[in-house]
PyMOL CGO cylinders between C-alpha atoms (Angstrom):
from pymol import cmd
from pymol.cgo import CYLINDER

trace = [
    CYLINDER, -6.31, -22.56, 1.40, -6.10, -23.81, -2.48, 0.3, 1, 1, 1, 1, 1, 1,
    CYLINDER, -6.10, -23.81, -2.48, -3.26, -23.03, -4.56, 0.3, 1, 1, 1, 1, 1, 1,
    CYLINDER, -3.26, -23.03, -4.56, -5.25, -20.84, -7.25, 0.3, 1, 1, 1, 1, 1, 1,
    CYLINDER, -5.25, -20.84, -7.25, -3.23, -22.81, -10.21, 0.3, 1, 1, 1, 1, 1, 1,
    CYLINDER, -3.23, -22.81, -10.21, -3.49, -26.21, -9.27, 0.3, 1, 1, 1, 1, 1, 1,
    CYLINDER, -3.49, -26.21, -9.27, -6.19, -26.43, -7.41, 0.3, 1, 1, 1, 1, 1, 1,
    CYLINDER, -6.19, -26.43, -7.41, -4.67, -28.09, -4.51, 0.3, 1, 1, 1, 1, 1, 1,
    CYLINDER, -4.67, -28.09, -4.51, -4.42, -27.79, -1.03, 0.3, 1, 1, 1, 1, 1, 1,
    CYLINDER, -4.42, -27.79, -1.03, -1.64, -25.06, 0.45, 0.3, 1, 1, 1, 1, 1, 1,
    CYLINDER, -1.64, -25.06, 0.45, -0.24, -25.04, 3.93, 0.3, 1, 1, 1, 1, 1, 1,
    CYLINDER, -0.24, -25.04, 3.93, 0.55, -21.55, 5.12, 0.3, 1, 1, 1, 1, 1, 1,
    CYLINDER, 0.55, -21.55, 5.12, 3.02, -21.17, 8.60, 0.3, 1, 1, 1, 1, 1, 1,
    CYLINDER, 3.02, -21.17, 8.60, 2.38, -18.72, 10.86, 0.3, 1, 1, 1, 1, 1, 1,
    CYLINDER, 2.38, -18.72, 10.86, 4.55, -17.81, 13.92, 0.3, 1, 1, 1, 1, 1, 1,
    CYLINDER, 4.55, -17.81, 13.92, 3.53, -16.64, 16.98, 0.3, 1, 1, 1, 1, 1, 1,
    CYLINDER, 3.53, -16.64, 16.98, 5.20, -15.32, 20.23, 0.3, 1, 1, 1, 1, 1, 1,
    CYLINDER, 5.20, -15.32, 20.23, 2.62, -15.61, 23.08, 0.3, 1, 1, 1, 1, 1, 1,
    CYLINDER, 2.62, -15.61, 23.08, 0.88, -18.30, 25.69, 0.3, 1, 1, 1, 1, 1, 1,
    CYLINDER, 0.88, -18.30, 25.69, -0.88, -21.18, 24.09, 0.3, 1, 1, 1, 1, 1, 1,
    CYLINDER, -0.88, -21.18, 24.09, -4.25, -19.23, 25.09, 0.3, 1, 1, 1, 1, 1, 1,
    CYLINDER, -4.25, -19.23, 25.09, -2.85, -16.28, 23.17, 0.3, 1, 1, 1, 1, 1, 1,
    CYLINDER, -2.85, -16.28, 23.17, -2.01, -18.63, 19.97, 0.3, 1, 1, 1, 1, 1, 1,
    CYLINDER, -2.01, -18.63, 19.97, -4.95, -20.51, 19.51, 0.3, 1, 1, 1, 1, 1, 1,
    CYLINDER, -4.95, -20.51, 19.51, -7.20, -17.16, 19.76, 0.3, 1, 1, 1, 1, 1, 1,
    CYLINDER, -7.20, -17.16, 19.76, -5.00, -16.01, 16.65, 0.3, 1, 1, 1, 1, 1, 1,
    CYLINDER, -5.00, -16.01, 16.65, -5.58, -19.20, 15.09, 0.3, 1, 1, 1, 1, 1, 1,
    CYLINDER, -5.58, -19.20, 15.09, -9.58, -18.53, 15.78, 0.3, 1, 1, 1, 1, 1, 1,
    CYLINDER, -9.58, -18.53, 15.78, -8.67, -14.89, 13.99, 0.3, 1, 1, 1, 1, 1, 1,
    CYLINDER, -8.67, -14.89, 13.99, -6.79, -16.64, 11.48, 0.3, 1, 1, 1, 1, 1, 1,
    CYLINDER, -6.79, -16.64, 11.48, -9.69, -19.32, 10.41, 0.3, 1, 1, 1, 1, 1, 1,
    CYLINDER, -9.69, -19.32, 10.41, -12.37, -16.77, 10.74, 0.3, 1, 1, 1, 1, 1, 1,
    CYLINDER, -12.37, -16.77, 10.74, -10.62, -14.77, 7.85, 0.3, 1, 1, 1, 1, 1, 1,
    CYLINDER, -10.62, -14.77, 7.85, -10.25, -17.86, 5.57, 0.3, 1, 1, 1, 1, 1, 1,
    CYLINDER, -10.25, -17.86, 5.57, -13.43, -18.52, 6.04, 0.3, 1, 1, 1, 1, 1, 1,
    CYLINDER, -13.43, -18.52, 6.04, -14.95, -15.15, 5.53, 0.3, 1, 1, 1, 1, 1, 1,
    CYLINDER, -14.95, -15.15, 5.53, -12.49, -14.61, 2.31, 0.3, 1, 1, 1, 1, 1, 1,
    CYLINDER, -12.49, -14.61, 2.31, -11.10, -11.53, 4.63, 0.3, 1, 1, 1, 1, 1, 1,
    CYLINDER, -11.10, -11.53, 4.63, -7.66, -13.36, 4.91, 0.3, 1, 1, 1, 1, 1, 1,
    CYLINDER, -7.66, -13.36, 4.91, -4.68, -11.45, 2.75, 0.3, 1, 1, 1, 1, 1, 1,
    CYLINDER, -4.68, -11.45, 2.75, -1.38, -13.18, 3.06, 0.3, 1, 1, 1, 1, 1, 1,
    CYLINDER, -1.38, -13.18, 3.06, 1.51, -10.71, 3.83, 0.3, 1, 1, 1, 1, 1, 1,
    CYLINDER, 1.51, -10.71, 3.83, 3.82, -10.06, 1.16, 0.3, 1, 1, 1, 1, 1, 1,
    CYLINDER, 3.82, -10.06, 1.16, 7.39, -8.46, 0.98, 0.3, 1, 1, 1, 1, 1, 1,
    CYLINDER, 7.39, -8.46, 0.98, 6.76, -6.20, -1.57, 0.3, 1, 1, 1, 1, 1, 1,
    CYLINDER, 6.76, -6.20, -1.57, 7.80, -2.78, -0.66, 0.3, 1, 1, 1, 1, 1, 1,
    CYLINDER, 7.80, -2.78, -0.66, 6.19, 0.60, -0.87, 0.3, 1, 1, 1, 1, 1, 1,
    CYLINDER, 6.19, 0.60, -0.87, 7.67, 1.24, -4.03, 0.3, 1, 1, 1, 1, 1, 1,
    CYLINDER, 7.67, 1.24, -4.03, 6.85, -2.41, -6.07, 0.3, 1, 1, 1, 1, 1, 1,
    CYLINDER, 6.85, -2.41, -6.07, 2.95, -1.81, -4.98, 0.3, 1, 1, 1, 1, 1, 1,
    CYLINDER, 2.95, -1.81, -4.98, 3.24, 1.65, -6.51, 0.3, 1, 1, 1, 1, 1, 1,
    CYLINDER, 3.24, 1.65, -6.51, 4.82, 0.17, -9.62, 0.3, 1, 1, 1, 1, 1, 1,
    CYLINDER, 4.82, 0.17, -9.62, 2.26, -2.39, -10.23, 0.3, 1, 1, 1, 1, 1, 1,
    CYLINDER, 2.26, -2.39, -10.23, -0.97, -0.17, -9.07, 0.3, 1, 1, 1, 1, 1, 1,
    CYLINDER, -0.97, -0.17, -9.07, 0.75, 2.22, -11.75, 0.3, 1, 1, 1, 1, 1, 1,
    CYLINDER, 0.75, 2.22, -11.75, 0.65, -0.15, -14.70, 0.3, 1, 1, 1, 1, 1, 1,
    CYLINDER, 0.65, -0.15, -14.70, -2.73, -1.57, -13.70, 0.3, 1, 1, 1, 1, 1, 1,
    CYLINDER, -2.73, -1.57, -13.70, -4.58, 2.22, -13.35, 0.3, 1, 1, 1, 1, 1, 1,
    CYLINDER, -4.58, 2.22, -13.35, -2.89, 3.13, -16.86, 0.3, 1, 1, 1, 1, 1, 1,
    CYLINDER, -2.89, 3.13, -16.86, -5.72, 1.06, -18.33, 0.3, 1, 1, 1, 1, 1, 1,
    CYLINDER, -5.72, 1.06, -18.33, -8.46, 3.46, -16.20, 0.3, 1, 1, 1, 1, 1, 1,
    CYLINDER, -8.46, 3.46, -16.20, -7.78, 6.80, -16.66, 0.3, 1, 1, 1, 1, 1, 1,
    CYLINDER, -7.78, 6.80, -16.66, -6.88, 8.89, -18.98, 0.3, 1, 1, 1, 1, 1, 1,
    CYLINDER, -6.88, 8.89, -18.98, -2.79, 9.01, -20.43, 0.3, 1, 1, 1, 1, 1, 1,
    CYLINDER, -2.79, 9.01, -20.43, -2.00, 12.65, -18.64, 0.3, 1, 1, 1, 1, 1, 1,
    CYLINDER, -2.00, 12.65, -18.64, -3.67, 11.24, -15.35, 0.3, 1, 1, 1, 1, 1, 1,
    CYLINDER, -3.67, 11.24, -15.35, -1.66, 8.46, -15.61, 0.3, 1, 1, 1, 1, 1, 1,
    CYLINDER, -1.66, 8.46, -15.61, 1.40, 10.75, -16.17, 0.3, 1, 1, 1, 1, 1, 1,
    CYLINDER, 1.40, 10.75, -16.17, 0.60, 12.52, -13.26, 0.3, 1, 1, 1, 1, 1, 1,
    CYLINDER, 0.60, 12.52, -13.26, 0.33, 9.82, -11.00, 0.3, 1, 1, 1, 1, 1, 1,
    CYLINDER, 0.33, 9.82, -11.00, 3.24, 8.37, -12.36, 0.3, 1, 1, 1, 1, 1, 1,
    CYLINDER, 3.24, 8.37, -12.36, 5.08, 12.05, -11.67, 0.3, 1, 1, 1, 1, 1, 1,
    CYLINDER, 5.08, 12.05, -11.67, 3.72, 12.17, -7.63, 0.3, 1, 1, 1, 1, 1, 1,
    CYLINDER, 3.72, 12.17, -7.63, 4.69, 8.60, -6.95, 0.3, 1, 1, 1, 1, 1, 1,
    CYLINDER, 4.69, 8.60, -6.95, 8.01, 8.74, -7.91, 0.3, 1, 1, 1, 1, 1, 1,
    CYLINDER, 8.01, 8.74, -7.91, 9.21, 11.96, -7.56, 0.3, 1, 1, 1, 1, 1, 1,
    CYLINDER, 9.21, 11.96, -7.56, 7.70, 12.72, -4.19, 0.3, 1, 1, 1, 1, 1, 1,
    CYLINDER, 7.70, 12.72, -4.19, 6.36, 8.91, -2.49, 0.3, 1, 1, 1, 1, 1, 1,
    CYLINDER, 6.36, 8.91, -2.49, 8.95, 6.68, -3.49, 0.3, 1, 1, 1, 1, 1, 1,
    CYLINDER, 8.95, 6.68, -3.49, 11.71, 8.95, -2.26, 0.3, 1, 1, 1, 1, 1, 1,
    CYLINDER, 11.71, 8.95, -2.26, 10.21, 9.14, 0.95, 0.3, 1, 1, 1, 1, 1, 1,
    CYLINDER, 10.21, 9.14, 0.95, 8.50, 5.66, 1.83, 0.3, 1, 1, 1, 1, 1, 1,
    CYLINDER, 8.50, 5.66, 1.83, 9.66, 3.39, -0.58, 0.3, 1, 1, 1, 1, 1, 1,
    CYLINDER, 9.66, 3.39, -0.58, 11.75, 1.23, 1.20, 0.3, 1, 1, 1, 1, 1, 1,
    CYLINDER, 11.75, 1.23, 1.20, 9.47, 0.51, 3.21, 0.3, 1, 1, 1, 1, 1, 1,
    CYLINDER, 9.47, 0.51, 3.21, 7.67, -3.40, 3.18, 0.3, 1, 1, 1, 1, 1, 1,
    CYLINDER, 7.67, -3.40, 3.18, 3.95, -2.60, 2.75, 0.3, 1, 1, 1, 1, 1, 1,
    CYLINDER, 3.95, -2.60, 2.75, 3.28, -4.67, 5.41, 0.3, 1, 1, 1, 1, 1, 1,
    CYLINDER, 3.28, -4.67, 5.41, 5.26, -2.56, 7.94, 0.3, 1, 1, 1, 1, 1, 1,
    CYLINDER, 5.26, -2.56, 7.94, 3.85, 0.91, 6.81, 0.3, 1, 1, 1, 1, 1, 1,
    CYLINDER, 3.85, 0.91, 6.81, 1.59, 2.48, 9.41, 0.3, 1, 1, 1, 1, 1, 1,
    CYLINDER, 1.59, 2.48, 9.41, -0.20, 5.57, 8.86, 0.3, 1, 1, 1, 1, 1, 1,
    CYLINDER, -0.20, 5.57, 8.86, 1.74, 7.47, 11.39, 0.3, 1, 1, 1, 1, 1, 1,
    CYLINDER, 1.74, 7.47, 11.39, 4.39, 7.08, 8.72, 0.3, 1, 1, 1, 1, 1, 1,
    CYLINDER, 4.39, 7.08, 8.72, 2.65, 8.52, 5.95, 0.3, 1, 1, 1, 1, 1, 1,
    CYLINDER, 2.65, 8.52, 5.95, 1.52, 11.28, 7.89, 0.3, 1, 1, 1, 1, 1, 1,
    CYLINDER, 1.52, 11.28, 7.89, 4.61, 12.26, 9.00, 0.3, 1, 1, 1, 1, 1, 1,
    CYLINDER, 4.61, 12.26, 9.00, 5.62, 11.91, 5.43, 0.3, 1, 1, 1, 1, 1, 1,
    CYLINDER, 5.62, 11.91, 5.43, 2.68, 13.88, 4.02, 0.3, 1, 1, 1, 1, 1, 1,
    CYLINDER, 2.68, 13.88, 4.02, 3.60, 16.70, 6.53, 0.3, 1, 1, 1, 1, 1, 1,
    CYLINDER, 3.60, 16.70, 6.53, 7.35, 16.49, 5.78, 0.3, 1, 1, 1, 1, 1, 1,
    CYLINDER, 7.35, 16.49, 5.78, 6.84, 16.77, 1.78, 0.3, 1, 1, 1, 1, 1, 1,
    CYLINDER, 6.84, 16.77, 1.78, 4.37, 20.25, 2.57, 0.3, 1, 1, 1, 1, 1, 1,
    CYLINDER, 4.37, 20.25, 2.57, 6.76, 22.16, 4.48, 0.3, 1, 1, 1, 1, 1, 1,
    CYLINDER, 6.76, 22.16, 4.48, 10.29, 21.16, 2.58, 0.3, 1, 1, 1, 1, 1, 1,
    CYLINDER, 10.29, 21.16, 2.58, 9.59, 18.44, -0.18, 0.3, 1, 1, 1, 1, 1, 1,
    CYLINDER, 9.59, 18.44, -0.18, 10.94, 20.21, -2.77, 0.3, 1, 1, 1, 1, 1, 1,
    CYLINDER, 10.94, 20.21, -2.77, 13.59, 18.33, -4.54, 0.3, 1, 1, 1, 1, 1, 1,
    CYLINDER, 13.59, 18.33, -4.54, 16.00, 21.65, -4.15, 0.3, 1, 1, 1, 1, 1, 1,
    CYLINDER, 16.00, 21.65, -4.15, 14.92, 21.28, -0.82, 0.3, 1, 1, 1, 1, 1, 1,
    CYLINDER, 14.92, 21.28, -0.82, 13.95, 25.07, -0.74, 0.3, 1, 1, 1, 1, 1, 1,
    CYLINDER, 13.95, 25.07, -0.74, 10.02, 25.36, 0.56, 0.3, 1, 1, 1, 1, 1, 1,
    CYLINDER, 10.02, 25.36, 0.56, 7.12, 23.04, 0.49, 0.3, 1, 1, 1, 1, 1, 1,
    CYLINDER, 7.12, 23.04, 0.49, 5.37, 21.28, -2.22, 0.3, 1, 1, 1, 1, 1, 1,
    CYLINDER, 5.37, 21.28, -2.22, 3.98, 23.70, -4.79, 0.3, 1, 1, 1, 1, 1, 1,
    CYLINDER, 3.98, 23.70, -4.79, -0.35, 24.31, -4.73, 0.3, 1, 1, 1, 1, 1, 1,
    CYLINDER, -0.35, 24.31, -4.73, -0.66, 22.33, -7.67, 0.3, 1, 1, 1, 1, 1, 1,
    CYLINDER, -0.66, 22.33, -7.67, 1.80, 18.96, -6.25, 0.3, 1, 1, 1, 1, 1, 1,
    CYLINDER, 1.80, 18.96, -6.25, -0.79, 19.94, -2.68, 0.3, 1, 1, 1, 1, 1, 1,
    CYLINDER, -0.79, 19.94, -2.68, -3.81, 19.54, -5.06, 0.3, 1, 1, 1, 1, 1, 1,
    CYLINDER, -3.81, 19.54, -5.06, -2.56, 16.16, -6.87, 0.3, 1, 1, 1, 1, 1, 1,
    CYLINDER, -2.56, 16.16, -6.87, -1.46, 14.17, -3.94, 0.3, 1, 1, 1, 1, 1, 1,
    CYLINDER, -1.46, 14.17, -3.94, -5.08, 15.34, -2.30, 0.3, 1, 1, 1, 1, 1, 1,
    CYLINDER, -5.08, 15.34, -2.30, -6.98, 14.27, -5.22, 0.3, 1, 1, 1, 1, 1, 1,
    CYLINDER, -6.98, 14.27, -5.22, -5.37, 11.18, -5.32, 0.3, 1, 1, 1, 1, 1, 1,
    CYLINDER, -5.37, 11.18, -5.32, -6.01, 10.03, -1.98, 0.3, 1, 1, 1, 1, 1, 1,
    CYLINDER, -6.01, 10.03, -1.98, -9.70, 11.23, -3.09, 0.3, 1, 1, 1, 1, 1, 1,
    CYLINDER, -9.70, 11.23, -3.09, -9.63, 8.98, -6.07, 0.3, 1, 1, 1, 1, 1, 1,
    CYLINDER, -9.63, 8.98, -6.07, -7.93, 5.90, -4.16, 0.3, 1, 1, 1, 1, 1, 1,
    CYLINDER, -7.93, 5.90, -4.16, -10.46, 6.16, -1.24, 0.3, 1, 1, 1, 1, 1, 1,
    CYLINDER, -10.46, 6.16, -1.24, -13.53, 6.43, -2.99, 0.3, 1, 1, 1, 1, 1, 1,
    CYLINDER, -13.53, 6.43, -2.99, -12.30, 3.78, -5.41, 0.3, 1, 1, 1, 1, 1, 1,
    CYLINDER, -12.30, 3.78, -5.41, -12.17, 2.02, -2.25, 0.3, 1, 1, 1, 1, 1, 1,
    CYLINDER, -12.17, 2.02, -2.25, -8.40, 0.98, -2.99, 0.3, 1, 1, 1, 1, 1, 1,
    CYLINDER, -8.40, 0.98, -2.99, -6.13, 0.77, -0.19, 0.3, 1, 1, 1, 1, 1, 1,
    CYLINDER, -6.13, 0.77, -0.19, -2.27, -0.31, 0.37, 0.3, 1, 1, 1, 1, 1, 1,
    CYLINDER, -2.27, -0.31, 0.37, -3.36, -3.70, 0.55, 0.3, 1, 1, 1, 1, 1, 1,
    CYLINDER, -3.36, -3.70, 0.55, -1.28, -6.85, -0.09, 0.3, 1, 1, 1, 1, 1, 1,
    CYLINDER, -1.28, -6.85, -0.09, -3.19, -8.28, -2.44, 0.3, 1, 1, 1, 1, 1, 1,
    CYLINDER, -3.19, -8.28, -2.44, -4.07, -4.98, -4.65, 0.3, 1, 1, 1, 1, 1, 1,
    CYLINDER, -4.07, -4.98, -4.65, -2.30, -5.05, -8.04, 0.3, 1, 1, 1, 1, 1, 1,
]
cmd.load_cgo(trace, "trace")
């Protein structure tokens, strides 16, 4: 792995609790995704930093009221709820559970579900991020 500033060679550590058989198949795993550029390294960022970022880098693509809407969903109704969590420990269970928990009380006077139009928003931009083909990866902006 190349540092992508100075051109030279990186070491990365990885940790692993498991036989010797077990370890040197996830060092296979781990080769085969440096070699097929599939390899992200896992970051600390939390829920809320990626949202941050992938806010100021989408501002550029779409429209200034899109962007305020975004904006408007991610903090007011994601970042309350998953935020503090590390991307690399979210798991979709969690955002499900989330998701379901926000439609039947995420009002912020805690009276009722989200409203149609929040419903429609967070839908269409799961639409938008999917067939953008962004995910909550670690390496996404």
């Amino acid at each position: 792995m190349r540092d992508p500033t100075t051109g030279k060679r990186r070491r990365k550590w990885h940790s692993f609790a498991g036989s010797r058989r077990e370890a040197q198949a996830e060092c296979r795993r781990l080769l085969y995704e440096l070699d097929t550029g599939t390899y992200t390294e896992a970051v600390k960022d939390t829920l809320a930093d990626f949202l941050d970022r992938w806010l100021d880098d989408v501002r550029t693509r779409v429209t200034p009221k899109t962007h305020e809407r975004y904006a408007q969903i991610a903090r007011k109704n994601v970042v309350p709820l998953l935020g503090a969590i590390p991307i690399v420990k979210l798991k979709p269970e969690q955002i499900s559970a989330a998701y379901a928990s926000a439609l039947t009380n995420g009002r912020r006077s805690g009276e009722g579900g989200l409203s149609p139009t929040d419903r429609q928003g967070h839908a269409h931009a799961d639409q938008e991020r999917f067939i953008a083909g962004e995910g909550l990866e670690a390496d996404s902006p």
